[in-house]
C-alpha positions as CSV (number, residue, x, y, z in Angstrom):
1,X,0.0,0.0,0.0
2,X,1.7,3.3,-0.6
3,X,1.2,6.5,1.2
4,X,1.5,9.9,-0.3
5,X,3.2,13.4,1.6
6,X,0.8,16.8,0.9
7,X,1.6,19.5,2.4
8,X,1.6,23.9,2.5
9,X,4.0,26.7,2.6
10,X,2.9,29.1,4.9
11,X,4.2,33.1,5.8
12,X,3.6,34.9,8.8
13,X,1.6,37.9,7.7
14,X,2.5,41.1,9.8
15,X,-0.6,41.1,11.5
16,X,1.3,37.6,13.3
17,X,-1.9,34.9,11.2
18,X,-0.2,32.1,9.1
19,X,-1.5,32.4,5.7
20,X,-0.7,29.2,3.1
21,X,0.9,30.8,0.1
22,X,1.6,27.2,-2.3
23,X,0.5,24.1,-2.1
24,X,3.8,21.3,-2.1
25,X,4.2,20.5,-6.0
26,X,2.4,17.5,-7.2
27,X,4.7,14.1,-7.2
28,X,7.4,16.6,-5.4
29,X,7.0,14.0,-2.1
30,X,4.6,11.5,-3.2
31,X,5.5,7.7,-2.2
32,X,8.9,7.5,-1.6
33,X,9.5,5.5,1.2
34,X,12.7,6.3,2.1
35,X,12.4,10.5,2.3
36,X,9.1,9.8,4.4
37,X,11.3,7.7,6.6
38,X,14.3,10.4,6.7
39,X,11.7,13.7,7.2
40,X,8.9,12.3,9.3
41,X,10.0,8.8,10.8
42,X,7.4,6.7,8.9
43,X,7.7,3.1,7.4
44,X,10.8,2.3,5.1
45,X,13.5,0.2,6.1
46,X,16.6,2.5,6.5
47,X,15.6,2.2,10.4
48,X,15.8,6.5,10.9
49,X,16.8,7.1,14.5
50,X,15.9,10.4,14.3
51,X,14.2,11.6,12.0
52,X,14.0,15.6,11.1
53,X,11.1,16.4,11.6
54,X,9.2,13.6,13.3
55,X,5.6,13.6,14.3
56,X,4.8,16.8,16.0
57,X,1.2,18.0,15.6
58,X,-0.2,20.3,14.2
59,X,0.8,23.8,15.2
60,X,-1.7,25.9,17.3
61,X,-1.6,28.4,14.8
62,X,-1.6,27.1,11.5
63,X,-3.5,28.6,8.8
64,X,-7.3,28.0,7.3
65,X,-5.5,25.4,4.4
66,X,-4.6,23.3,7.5
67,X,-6.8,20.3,8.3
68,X,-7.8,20.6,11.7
69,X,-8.7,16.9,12.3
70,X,-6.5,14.3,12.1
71,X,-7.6,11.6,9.3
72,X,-7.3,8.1,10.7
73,X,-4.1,6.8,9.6
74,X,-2.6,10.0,9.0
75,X,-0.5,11.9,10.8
76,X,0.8,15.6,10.6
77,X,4.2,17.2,10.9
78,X,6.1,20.8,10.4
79,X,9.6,22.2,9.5
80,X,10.3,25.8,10.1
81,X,12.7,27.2,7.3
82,X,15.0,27.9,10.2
83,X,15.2,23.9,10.6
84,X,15.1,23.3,7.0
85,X,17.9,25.5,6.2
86,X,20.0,24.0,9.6
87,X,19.7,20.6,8.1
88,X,22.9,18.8,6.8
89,X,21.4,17.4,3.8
90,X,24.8,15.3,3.0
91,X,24.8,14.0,6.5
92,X,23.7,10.2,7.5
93,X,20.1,9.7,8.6
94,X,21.1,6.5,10.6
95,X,23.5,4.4,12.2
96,X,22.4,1.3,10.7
97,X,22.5,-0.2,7.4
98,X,20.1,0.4,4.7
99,X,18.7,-3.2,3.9
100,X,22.3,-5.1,2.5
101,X,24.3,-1.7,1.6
102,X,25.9,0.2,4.1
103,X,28.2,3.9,3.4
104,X,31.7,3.7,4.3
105,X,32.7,7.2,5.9
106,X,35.8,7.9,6.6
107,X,37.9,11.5,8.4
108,X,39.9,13.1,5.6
109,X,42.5,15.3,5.7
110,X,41.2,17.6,7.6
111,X,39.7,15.4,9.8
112,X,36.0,16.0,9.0
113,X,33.9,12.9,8.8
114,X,33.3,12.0,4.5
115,X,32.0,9.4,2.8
116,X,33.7,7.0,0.7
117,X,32.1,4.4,-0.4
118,X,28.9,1.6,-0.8
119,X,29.6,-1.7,0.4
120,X,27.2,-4.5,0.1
121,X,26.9,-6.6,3.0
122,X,27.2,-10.1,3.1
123,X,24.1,-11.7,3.1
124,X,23.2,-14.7,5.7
């Protein structure tokens, strides 16, 4: 069964009300397992520790655009772009490995953490 992501980019008007300004683009989220997993910590197998922006609610004071009921099945999450733009996009999203493949990172010369390589694990 897949699952799709929707979503709305909101701006804080200077009156302080959220107002949705664009919906996501169509397809830009929909059914991929492993960015649900990374973002919002939801089915996949990459087995996210943390994922960015898990499942947080609703905020108190979201816009009209903003379903105000949760949908059985469904849950609901927010980034700021203040987290958005924090994010290390290269970074790992787990310790683990992803199914049979696991990233081989390694310091470089200036000792900051980079990745190297794919290896496929043996499997049993």
């Amino acid at each position: 069964m897949g699952s799709d992501i929707d979503g709305v980019i909101e701006i804080r008007r200077a009156s302080g009300r959220w107002e949705a300004v664009a919906g996501l683009p169509g397809g830009a989220l929909v059914r991929d397992r492993r960015l649900r997993e990374c973002l919002f910590g939801h089915g996949g197998a990459l087995q996210v520790d943390r994922p960015l922006f898990g499942a947080r609610g609703i905020p108190e004071d979201a816009s009209d655009a903003v379903p105000e009921e949760d949908e059985p099945n469904h849950g609901h999450a927010y980034a700021t772009w203040a987290e958005v733009a924090a994010v290390d996009w290269d970074a790992p999203v787990c310790d683990g490995p992803a199914a049979n493949h696991v990233g081989e990172w390694r310091p470089g010369p200036d000792g900051r953490l980079g990745f190297r390589a794919v290896r496929t694990l043996p499997t049993r």
